[in-house]
C-alpha positions as CSV (number, residue, x, y, z in Angstrom):
1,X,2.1,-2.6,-0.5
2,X,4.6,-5.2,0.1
3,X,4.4,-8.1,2.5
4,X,6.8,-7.4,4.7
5,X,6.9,-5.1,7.8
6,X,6.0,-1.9,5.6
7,X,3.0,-3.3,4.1
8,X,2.2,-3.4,7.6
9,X,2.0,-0.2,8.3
10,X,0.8,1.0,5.4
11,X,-2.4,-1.3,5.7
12,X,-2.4,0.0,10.0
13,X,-2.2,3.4,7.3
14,X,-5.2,2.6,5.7
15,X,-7.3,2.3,8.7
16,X,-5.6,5.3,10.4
17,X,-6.8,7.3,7.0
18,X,-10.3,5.8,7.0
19,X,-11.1,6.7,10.7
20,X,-10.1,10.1,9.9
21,X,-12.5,10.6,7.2
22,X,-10.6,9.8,4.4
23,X,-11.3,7.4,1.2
24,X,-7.8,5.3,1.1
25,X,-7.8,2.0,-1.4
26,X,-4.8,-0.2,-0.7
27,X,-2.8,-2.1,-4.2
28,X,-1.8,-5.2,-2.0
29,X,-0.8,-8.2,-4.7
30,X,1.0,-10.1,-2.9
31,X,-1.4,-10.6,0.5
32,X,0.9,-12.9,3.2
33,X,-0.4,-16.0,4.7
34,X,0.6,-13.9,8.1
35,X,-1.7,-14.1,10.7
36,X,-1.5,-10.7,11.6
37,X,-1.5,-8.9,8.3
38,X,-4.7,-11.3,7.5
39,X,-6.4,-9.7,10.6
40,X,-5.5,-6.6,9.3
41,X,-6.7,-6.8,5.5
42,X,-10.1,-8.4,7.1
43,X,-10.2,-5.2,9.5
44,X,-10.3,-3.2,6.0
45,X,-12.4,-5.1,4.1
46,X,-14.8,-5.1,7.1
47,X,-15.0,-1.3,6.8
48,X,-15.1,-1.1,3.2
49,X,-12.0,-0.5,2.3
50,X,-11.4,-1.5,-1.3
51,X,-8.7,-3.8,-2.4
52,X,-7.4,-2.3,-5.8
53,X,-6.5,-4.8,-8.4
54,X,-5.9,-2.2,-11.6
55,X,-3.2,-0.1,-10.1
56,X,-2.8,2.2,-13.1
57,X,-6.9,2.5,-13.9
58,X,-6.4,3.4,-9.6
59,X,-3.6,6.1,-10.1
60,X,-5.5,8.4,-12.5
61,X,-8.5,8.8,-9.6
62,X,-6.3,9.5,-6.9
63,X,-5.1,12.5,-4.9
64,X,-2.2,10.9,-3.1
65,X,-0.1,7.6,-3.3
66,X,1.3,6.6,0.0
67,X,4.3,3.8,-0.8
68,X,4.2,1.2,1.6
69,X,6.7,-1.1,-0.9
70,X,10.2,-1.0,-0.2
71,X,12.2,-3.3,1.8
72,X,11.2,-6.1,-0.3
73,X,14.2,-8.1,-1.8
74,X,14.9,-8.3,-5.0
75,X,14.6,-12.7,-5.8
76,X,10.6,-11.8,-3.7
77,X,8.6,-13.1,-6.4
78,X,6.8,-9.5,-6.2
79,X,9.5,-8.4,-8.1
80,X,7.7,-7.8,-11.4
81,X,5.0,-5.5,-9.5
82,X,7.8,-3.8,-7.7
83,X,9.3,-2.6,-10.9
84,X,6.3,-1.5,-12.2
85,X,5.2,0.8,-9.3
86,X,8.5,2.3,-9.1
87,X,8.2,3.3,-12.3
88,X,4.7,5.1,-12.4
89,X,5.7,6.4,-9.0
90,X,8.7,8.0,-10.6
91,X,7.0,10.0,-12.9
92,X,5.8,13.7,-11.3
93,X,2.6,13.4,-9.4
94,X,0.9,12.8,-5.9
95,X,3.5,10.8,-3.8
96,X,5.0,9.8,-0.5
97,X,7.0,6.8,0.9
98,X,5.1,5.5,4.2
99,X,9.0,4.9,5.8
100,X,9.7,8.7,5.2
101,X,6.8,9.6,6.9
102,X,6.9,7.6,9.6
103,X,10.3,8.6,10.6
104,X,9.2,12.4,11.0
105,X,7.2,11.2,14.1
């Protein structure tokens, strides 16, 4: 997830997926000094939630990636991670971006 607006959502995401019985980890390396996206990371802590460090180690356990990234620009210091996501999320498997679904709402 990305700090912005879409990282947002996809942590609101998160807790929307827990509450409905799923078992959702969130990637979140760059965590924003935000007050409300704070609120929201301790809300998913607080119901055990994990944080993900090892994103690929993470991919290969997973039934579904939900991208919560873009929107980020490109001098963010996130940059590197960026990248790197894109990449493994390019390559065939379980995927969908959190704007796209949103928008069929």
């Amino acid at each position: 997830m990305c700090s912005g607006n879409n990282g947002g959502d996809g942590l609101v995401a998160a807790r929307h997926l827990y509450h409905y019985k799923y078992q959702p980890s969130v990637y979140y390396p760059k965590q924003p000094k935000n007050e409300l996206y704070q609120r929201l990371t301790v809300q998913l802590k607080d119901l055990g939630i994990p944080f993900i460090t090892d994103f690929h180690a993470a991919l290969k356990e997973t039934h579904q990636v939900i991208d919560a990234i873009f929107g980020l620009f490109s001098t963010d210091p996130l940059r590197a991670h960026i990248d790197m996501i894109r990449q493994v999320l390019a390559s065939p498997g379980p995927y969908a971006n959190l704007s796209q679904l949103l928008s069929r709402l």
